[in-house]
N, C-alpha and C positions, 0 to 999 in steps of 0.2 A: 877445370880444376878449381879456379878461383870460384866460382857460382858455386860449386859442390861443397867448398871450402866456408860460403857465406852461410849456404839454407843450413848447415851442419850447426855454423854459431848461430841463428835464428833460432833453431829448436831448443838449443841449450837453454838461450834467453829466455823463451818461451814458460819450459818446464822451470827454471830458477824463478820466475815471475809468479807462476803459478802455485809453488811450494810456498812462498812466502803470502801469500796473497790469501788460499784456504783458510788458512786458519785463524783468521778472524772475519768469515764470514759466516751467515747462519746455517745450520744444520742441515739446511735442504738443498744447499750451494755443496755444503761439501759430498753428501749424498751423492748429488747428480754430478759432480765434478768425479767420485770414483767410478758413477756407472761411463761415463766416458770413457774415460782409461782403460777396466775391463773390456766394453766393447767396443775399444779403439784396437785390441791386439787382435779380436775378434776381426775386424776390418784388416788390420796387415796383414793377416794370414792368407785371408782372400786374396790381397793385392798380388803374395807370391804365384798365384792360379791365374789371376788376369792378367794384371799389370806386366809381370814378368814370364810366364810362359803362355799366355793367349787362350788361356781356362777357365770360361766364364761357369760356373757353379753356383748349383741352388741348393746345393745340399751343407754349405759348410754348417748351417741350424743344429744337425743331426751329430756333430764335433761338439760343441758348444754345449749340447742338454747330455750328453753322455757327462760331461765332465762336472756341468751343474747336478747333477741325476745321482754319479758317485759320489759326491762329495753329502749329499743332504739323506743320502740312503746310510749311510754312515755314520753321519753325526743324528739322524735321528730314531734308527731303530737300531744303535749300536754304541752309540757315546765315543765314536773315529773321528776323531778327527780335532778334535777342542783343545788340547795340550799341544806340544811338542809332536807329535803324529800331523798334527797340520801339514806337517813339511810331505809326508807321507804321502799323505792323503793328496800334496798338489802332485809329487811322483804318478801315482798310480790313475790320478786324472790326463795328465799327460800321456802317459802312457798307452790309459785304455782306449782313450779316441784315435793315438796315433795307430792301435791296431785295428779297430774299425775302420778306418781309412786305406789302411793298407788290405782290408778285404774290399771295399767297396772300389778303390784302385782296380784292382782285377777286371771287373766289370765295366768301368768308366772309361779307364782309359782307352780302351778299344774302341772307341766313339772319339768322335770331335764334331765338334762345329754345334748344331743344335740337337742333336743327336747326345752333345756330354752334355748340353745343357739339362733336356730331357731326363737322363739318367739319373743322375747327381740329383733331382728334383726328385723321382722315384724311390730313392732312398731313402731319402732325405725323410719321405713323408712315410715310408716304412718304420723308421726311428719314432716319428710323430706318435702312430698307430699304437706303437710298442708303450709308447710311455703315456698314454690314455685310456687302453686295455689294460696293462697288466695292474689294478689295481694294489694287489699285496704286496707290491715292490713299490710302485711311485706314487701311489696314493690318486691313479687314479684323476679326474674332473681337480679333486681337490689339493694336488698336488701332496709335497710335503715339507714342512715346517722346520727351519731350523732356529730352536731356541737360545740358543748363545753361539756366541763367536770363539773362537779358541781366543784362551791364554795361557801362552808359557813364557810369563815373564813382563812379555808385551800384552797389556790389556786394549785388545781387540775391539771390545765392545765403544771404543771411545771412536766415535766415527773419523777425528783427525788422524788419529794414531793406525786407524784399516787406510787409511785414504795415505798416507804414506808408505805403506806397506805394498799397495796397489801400485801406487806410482812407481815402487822400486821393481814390481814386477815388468813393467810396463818399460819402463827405460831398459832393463834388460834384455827386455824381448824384443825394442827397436833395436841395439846394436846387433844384437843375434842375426835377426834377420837381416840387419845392413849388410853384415859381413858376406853371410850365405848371396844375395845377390849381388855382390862385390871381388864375391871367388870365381873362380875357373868357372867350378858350376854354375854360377848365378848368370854368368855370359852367356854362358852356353845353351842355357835355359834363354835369355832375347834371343840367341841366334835360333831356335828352334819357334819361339814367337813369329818372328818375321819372315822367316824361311824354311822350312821346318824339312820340304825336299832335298836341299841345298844341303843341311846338316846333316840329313842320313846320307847321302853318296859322300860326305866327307870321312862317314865311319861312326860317325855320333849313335850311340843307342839312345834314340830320341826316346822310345816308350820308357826304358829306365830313367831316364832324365823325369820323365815327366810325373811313372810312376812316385820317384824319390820326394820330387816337387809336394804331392798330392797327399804322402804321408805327413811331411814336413806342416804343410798348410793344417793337417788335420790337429796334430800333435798342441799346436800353441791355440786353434781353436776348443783344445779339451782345455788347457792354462784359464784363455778364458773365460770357460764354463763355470771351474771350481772358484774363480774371483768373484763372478756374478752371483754365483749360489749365495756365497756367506757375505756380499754385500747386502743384499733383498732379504736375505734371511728366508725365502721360499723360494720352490722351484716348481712349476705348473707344466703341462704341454701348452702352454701358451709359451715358454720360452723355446721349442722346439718346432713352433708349426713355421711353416714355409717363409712368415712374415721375418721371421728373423734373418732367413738366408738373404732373402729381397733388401730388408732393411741395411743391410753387411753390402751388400750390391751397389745399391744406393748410393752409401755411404763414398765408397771407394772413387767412384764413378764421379759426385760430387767434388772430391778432396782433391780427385787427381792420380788416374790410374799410374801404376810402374815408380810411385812413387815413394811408398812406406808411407811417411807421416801423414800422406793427403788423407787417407784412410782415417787416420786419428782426428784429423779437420773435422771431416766430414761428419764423421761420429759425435765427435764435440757440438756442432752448428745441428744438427739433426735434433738428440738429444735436448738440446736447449730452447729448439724452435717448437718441439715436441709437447715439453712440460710446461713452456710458458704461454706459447698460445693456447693451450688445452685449457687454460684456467681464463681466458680472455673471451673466446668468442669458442662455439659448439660443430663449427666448420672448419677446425684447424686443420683438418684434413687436405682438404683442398689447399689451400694453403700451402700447404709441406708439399703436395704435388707440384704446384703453380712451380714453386723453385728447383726443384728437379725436372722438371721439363726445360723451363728457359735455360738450366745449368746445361742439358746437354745440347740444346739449339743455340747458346750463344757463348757456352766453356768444355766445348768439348774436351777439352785438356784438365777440367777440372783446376781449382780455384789452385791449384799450385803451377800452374800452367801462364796464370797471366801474368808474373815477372818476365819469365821470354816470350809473350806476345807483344808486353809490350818494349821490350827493346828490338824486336823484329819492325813494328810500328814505326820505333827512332830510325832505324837503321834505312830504312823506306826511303823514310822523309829525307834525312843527310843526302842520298842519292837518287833523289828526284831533284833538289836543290844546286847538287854538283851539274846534274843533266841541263837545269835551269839556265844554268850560266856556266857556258862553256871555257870562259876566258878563267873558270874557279881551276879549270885541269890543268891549266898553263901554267 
Protein backbone atom coordinates (compact mmCIF):
# COMPACT_ATOMS: atom_id res chain seq x y z
CA UNK A 1 0.00 0.00 0.00
CA UNK A 2 2.84 2.28 0.86
CA UNK A 3 4.81 1.70 -2.82
CA UNK A 4 1.14 2.13 -4.45
CA UNK A 5 0.85 5.19 -2.18
CA UNK A 6 4.73 6.45 -3.37
CA UNK A 7 4.49 5.75 -7.46
CA UNK A 8 0.84 7.61 -7.09
CA UNK A 9 2.91 10.84 -5.62
CA UNK A 10 5.61 10.29 -8.21
CA UNK A 11 3.19 10.70 -11.01
CA UNK A 12 1.63 13.65 -9.63
CA UNK A 13 5.28 15.11 -9.23
CA UNK A 14 5.76 14.06 -12.52
CA UNK A 15 2.72 15.60 -14.40
CA UNK A 16 3.10 19.06 -11.87
CA UNK A 17 6.74 19.18 -13.22
CA UNK A 18 5.84 18.77 -16.54
CA UNK A 19 2.84 21.55 -16.59
CA UNK A 20 5.14 23.95 -15.36
CA UNK A 21 8.12 23.21 -17.37
CA UNK A 22 6.18 23.31 -21.20
CA UNK A 23 5.61 26.26 -21.31
CA UNK A 24 8.55 27.85 -21.63
CA UNK A 25 9.86 25.65 -23.85
CA UNK A 26 10.10 25.66 -27.83
CA UNK A 27 7.28 24.85 -29.87
CA UNK A 28 8.59 21.52 -31.02
CA UNK A 29 9.02 20.37 -27.04
CA UNK A 30 5.65 21.17 -26.59
CA UNK A 31 4.47 19.56 -29.90
CA UNK A 32 6.02 16.39 -29.05
CA UNK A 33 5.30 16.58 -25.29
CA UNK A 34 1.34 16.59 -26.44
CA UNK A 35 1.89 13.73 -29.00
CA UNK A 36 3.10 11.88 -25.83
CA UNK A 37 0.13 12.32 -23.86
CA UNK A 38 -2.31 11.41 -26.77
CA UNK A 39 -0.30 8.33 -27.43
CA UNK A 40 0.40 7.64 -24.00
CA UNK A 41 -3.55 6.89 -23.38
CA UNK A 42 -3.37 5.24 -26.62
CA UNK A 43 -0.75 2.88 -24.62
CA UNK A 44 -2.92 2.50 -21.26
CA UNK A 45 -5.57 1.26 -23.17
CA UNK A 46 -3.56 -1.57 -24.34
CA UNK A 47 -2.12 -2.08 -21.00
CA UNK A 48 -6.01 -2.85 -19.88
CA UNK A 49 -5.58 -5.97 -22.86
CA UNK A 50 -2.07 -7.09 -21.67
CA UNK A 51 -1.01 -5.89 -18.51
CA UNK A 52 -4.23 -6.71 -16.90
CA UNK A 53 -6.20 -9.36 -18.71
CA UNK A 54 -3.39 -11.31 -20.65
CA UNK A 55 -4.44 -9.77 -24.26
CA UNK A 56 -1.74 -9.23 -26.34
CA UNK A 57 -3.44 -7.16 -29.53
CA UNK A 58 -2.33 -5.67 -32.88
CA UNK A 59 -5.32 -4.23 -33.61
CA UNK A 60 -5.72 -1.37 -30.95
CA UNK A 61 -4.19 1.03 -34.46
CA UNK A 62 -7.76 0.36 -35.93
CA UNK A 63 -9.42 2.30 -32.25
CA UNK A 64 -7.05 5.02 -32.65
CA UNK A 65 -7.64 5.92 -36.82
CA UNK A 66 -11.46 5.56 -36.34
CA UNK A 67 -11.41 8.24 -33.99
CA UNK A 68 -8.48 10.30 -35.58
CA UNK A 69 -10.67 9.46 -39.09
CA UNK A 70 -13.99 10.94 -37.17
CA UNK A 71 -12.73 13.64 -35.93
CA UNK A 72 -10.96 15.26 -39.44
CA UNK A 73 -13.86 13.89 -41.59
CA UNK A 74 -15.71 16.30 -39.70
CA UNK A 75 -13.92 19.17 -39.30
CA UNK A 76 -12.90 18.89 -42.92
CA UNK A 77 -15.70 18.28 -45.16
CA UNK A 78 -18.27 19.45 -42.65
CA UNK A 79 -16.89 22.39 -40.31
CA UNK A 80 -17.81 19.55 -36.84
CA UNK A 81 -16.13 19.93 -34.73
CA UNK A 82 -14.08 23.63 -34.34
CA UNK A 83 -16.57 25.39 -31.72
CA UNK A 84 -18.15 24.08 -28.82
CA UNK A 85 -19.15 20.61 -30.95
CA UNK A 86 -15.51 19.80 -30.04
CA UNK A 87 -16.78 18.26 -26.91
CA UNK A 88 -19.08 16.27 -29.31
CA UNK A 89 -17.08 15.34 -31.63
CA UNK A 90 -14.68 13.82 -28.63
CA UNK A 91 -18.26 11.92 -27.50
CA UNK A 92 -18.88 10.37 -30.75
CA UNK A 93 -15.00 9.39 -31.22
CA UNK A 94 -15.29 7.62 -28.07
CA UNK A 95 -18.05 6.22 -28.92
CA UNK A 96 -17.58 4.96 -32.50
CA UNK A 97 -14.32 2.89 -31.79
CA UNK A 98 -15.86 1.65 -28.42
CA UNK A 99 -18.63 0.13 -31.01
CA UNK A 100 -16.11 -1.18 -33.43
CA UNK A 101 -14.55 -2.90 -30.67
CA UNK A 102 -17.42 -4.36 -29.36
CA UNK A 103 -17.96 -5.92 -33.12
CA UNK A 104 -14.54 -6.85 -33.56
CA UNK A 105 -14.92 -8.43 -29.69
CA UNK A 106 -17.18 -10.99 -31.07
CA UNK A 107 -14.69 -12.49 -33.36
CA UNK A 108 -11.56 -11.91 -31.05
CA UNK A 109 -12.32 -13.00 -28.24
CA UNK A 110 -13.06 -16.44 -29.08
CA UNK A 111 -9.25 -16.94 -29.73
CA UNK A 112 -6.38 -16.54 -27.30
CA UNK A 113 -3.04 -17.01 -27.14
CA UNK A 114 -1.65 -16.21 -30.88
CA UNK A 115 -4.69 -16.99 -32.34
CA UNK A 116 -6.08 -13.28 -30.64
CA UNK A 117 -2.89 -12.11 -31.52
CA UNK A 118 -3.41 -13.02 -35.23
CA UNK A 119 -7.04 -11.84 -35.28
CA UNK A 120 -6.89 -8.53 -33.76
CA UNK A 121 -3.92 -7.98 -36.49
CA UNK A 122 -6.59 -9.02 -39.24
CA UNK A 123 -8.76 -6.41 -38.32
CA UNK A 124 -6.75 -4.20 -37.62
CA UNK A 125 -5.41 -4.17 -41.20
CA UNK A 126 -9.01 -4.36 -42.39
CA UNK A 127 -9.46 -0.83 -40.88
CA UNK A 128 -5.95 -0.02 -42.55
CA UNK A 129 -7.59 -1.12 -46.20
CA UNK A 130 -10.71 0.84 -45.40
CA UNK A 131 -9.04 4.04 -44.76
CA UNK A 132 -6.51 3.75 -48.02
CA UNK A 133 -9.43 2.61 -50.48
CA UNK A 134 -12.21 4.44 -49.61
CA UNK A 135 -10.70 7.64 -51.05
CA UNK A 136 -14.15 10.01 -50.90
CA UNK A 137 -14.23 9.69 -47.28
CA UNK A 138 -10.46 9.66 -45.99
CA UNK A 139 -8.82 11.08 -48.71
CA UNK A 140 -7.29 8.28 -49.48
CA UNK A 141 -2.78 8.11 -49.95
CA UNK A 142 -3.34 11.63 -49.04
CA UNK A 143 -5.15 11.63 -46.07
CA UNK A 144 -7.03 14.61 -44.73
CA UNK A 145 -6.35 17.89 -43.53
CA UNK A 146 -7.41 19.72 -40.66
CA UNK A 147 -7.28 23.49 -40.94
CA UNK A 148 -7.89 24.98 -37.68
CA UNK A 149 -8.24 23.83 -34.18
CA UNK A 150 -11.48 24.48 -32.45
CA UNK A 151 -12.26 27.45 -30.56
CA UNK A 152 -14.78 28.03 -28.08
CA UNK A 153 -13.42 30.43 -26.01
CA UNK A 154 -10.28 28.55 -25.41
CA UNK A 155 -7.98 29.41 -28.45
CA UNK A 156 -6.79 26.06 -29.41
CA UNK A 157 -4.54 26.95 -32.13
CA UNK A 158 -1.92 28.16 -29.34
CA UNK A 159 -0.07 24.84 -28.95
CA UNK A 160 0.46 25.61 -24.96
CA UNK A 161 -3.15 26.02 -24.49
CA UNK A 162 -4.02 22.31 -26.76
CA UNK A 163 -1.14 20.87 -24.84
CA UNK A 164 -3.01 21.53 -21.51
CA UNK A 165 -6.17 20.55 -22.73
CA UNK A 166 -4.48 17.15 -23.71
CA UNK A 167 -2.96 16.81 -20.67
CA UNK A 168 -6.26 17.34 -18.86
CA UNK A 169 -7.63 14.46 -21.03
CA UNK A 170 -4.88 12.38 -20.34
CA UNK A 171 -4.85 12.77 -16.34
CA UNK A 172 -8.48 11.80 -16.61
CA UNK A 173 -8.25 8.98 -18.47
CA UNK A 174 -5.15 7.68 -16.07
CA UNK A 175 -7.60 7.92 -12.97
CA UNK A 176 -10.36 6.30 -15.06
CA UNK A 177 -8.52 3.57 -15.92
CA UNK A 178 -6.78 3.26 -12.20
CA UNK A 179 -10.09 2.96 -10.91
CA UNK A 180 -11.51 0.44 -13.46
CA UNK A 181 -8.41 -1.93 -12.68
CA UNK A 182 -8.73 -1.09 -8.87
CA UNK A 183 -12.52 -2.47 -8.97
CA UNK A 184 -13.95 -5.73 -8.49
CA UNK A 185 -13.74 -5.94 -12.11
CA UNK A 186 -10.19 -4.96 -12.69
CA UNK A 187 -9.19 -7.98 -10.10
CA UNK A 188 -11.02 -10.12 -11.63
CA UNK A 189 -9.88 -9.29 -15.02
CA UNK A 190 -5.65 -10.41 -13.02
CA UNK A 191 -7.57 -13.34 -11.70
CA UNK A 192 -8.58 -14.32 -15.39
CA UNK A 193 -4.93 -13.14 -16.50
CA UNK A 194 -3.19 -15.72 -14.36
CA UNK A 195 -5.79 -18.30 -14.23
CA UNK A 196 -8.28 -17.89 -16.43
CA UNK A 197 -9.48 -22.04 -15.69
CA UNK A 198 -9.64 -21.39 -12.05
CA UNK A 199 -11.95 -18.24 -12.62
CA UNK A 200 -14.46 -20.01 -14.81
CA UNK A 201 -15.09 -23.09 -12.34
CA UNK A 202 -15.41 -20.19 -9.67
CA UNK A 203 -18.47 -18.99 -11.77
CA UNK A 204 -16.72 -16.03 -13.37
CA UNK A 205 -17.99 -15.08 -17.02
CA UNK A 206 -14.53 -14.92 -18.14
CA UNK A 207 -15.66 -14.05 -22.00
CA UNK A 208 -17.86 -11.24 -20.64
CA UNK A 209 -15.12 -10.00 -18.58
CA UNK A 210 -13.03 -9.94 -21.18
CA UNK A 211 -15.27 -8.98 -23.91
CA UNK A 212 -16.13 -5.65 -21.49
CA UNK A 213 -12.29 -5.42 -21.04
CA UNK A 214 -11.73 -5.16 -25.06
CA UNK A 215 -14.66 -2.57 -25.63
CA UNK A 216 -13.25 -0.58 -22.73
CA UNK A 217 -9.65 -0.72 -24.26
CA UNK A 218 -11.21 0.29 -27.68
CA UNK A 219 -13.31 3.29 -26.45
CA UNK A 220 -10.14 5.58 -24.87
CA UNK A 221 -8.13 4.21 -27.99
CA UNK A 222 -10.88 6.19 -30.11
CA UNK A 223 -10.20 9.35 -27.11
CA UNK A 224 -6.89 9.07 -28.32
CA UNK A 225 -7.40 9.15 -32.01
CA UNK A 226 -9.48 12.36 -31.93
CA UNK A 227 -6.34 14.08 -29.57
CA UNK A 228 -3.86 12.96 -32.16
CA UNK A 229 -6.08 14.08 -35.30
CA UNK A 230 -6.27 17.84 -34.17
CA UNK A 231 -2.82 17.71 -32.50
CA UNK A 232 -0.98 16.86 -36.25
CA UNK A 233 -3.65 18.57 -37.76
CA UNK A 234 -3.72 15.46 -40.39
CA UNK A 235 -4.70 12.08 -40.33
CA UNK A 236 -3.21 9.51 -43.15
CA UNK A 237 -3.38 5.60 -43.03
CA UNK A 238 -0.11 5.79 -42.06
CA UNK A 239 -1.69 6.40 -38.62
CA UNK A 240 -3.63 3.16 -38.92
CA UNK A 241 -1.16 0.72 -40.44
CA UNK A 242 -0.04 -1.97 -38.12
CA UNK A 243 2.94 0.20 -37.02
CA UNK A 244 1.06 1.95 -34.76
CA UNK A 245 -0.42 -1.14 -32.97
CA UNK A 246 3.29 -2.47 -32.60
CA UNK A 247 4.49 0.78 -31.75
CA UNK A 248 1.33 0.86 -28.54
CA UNK A 249 3.07 -2.68 -27.91
CA UNK A 250 6.23 -1.64 -27.58
CA UNK A 251 5.48 1.07 -25.81
CA UNK A 252 3.72 -0.73 -22.90
CA UNK A 253 6.11 -3.55 -22.87
CA UNK A 254 8.94 -1.09 -22.50
CA UNK A 255 7.25 1.19 -19.45
CA UNK A 256 6.01 -1.86 -17.73
CA UNK A 257 3.18 -4.03 -18.42
CA UNK A 258 -0.03 -4.23 -15.66
CA UNK A 259 1.03 -0.91 -14.95
CA UNK A 260 -0.99 2.14 -16.39
CA UNK A 261 1.63 4.87 -16.35
CA UNK A 262 4.67 2.59 -17.81
CA UNK A 263 2.69 2.82 -20.85
CA UNK A 264 2.90 6.71 -20.86
CA UNK A 265 6.90 6.15 -19.99
CA UNK A 266 7.33 4.23 -22.72
CA UNK A 267 5.58 6.36 -25.09
CA UNK A 268 7.27 9.57 -23.65
CA UNK A 269 11.05 7.68 -24.04
CA UNK A 270 9.82 6.10 -27.53
CA UNK A 271 8.59 9.29 -29.00
CA UNK A 272 11.62 11.40 -27.97
CA UNK A 273 14.17 8.82 -28.95
CA UNK A 274 12.17 8.86 -32.24
CA UNK A 275 12.47 12.50 -33.17
CA UNK A 276 15.70 13.16 -31.82
CA UNK A 277 17.78 10.73 -33.15
CA UNK A 278 15.92 10.94 -36.46
CA UNK A 279 17.53 14.36 -36.82
CA UNK A 280 21.12 12.97 -35.72
CA UNK A 281 22.10 9.89 -37.55
CA UNK A 282 19.70 8.05 -40.62
CA UNK A 283 19.83 4.61 -38.76
CA UNK A 284 17.80 5.52 -35.85
CA UNK A 285 16.01 2.77 -36.47
CA UNK A 286 18.17 0.30 -35.21
CA UNK A 287 18.75 2.25 -32.56
CA UNK A 288 15.10 2.27 -31.16
CA UNK A 289 15.28 -1.56 -31.76
CA UNK A 290 18.78 -2.01 -29.94
CA UNK A 291 16.56 -0.72 -26.86
CA UNK A 292 13.61 -2.81 -27.05
CA UNK A 293 15.43 -5.79 -27.38
CA UNK A 294 17.89 -5.35 -24.42
CA UNK A 295 14.51 -3.83 -22.56
CA UNK A 296 12.97 -7.15 -22.82
CA UNK A 297 16.30 -9.49 -22.28
CA UNK A 298 17.32 -7.34 -19.31
CA UNK A 299 13.64 -5.48 -18.00
CA UNK A 300 11.46 -7.74 -18.48
CA UNK A 301 9.18 -6.04 -15.99
CA UNK A 302 9.73 -2.90 -17.94
CA UNK A 303 11.35 0.19 -16.62
CA UNK A 304 8.65 0.46 -13.91
CA UNK A 305 9.67 -2.81 -12.72
CA UNK A 306 13.23 -1.99 -11.45
CA UNK A 307 12.27 -0.07 -8.13
CA UNK A 308 11.08 -3.77 -6.89
CA UNK A 309 14.14 -5.46 -8.55
CA UNK A 310 15.89 -3.57 -6.87
CA UNK A 311 14.76 -3.85 -3.43
CA UNK A 312 14.45 -7.60 -4.16
CA UNK A 313 18.52 -7.20 -4.91
CA UNK A 314 18.59 -5.46 -1.11
CA UNK A 315 16.49 -7.87 0.37
CA UNK A 316 19.01 -10.72 -1.11
CA UNK A 317 21.97 -9.29 -0.01
CA UNK A 318 20.50 -8.43 3.89
CA UNK A 319 20.09 -12.37 4.07
CA UNK A 320 22.97 -13.60 2.49
CA UNK A 321 24.66 -11.42 5.18
CA UNK A 322 22.37 -12.76 8.13
CA UNK A 323 23.35 -16.35 6.59
CA UNK A 324 27.13 -14.98 6.56
CA UNK A 325 27.19 -14.77 10.17
CA UNK A 326 25.34 -16.87 12.06
CA UNK A 327 26.01 -15.30 15.59
CA UNK A 328 23.89 -12.00 13.56
CA UNK A 329 20.63 -14.61 14.37
CA UNK A 330 21.46 -14.86 17.98
Amino acid sequence: MVSQQIKILMVVAALAVLALIIPHTTSFVVLLATRALAFGILAMSLDILIGFTGLASLGQAAYFGVGAYLAAVLAAKFHFGVGWDFWLVVVFGILAAALLAAFFGLFAIRASGVYFLMITLALGQCVWGLAYRWNSVTGGDNGLIIKARPNFGLNLADDVTFFFLVLGFFIVSMILMYVLVRSPFGRSLKGIRERELRMSMLGYNVWLHKYIAFVIAGAFGGLAGVLWAHTNGIVTPEDVVLTTSVDALLMVVLGGAGTLVGGAIGSAIVLLLREYLSTLVPWWQYVLGGVYVLSILYLPTGLMGIPKRIRQGLKRSDNKSVADFPSARR
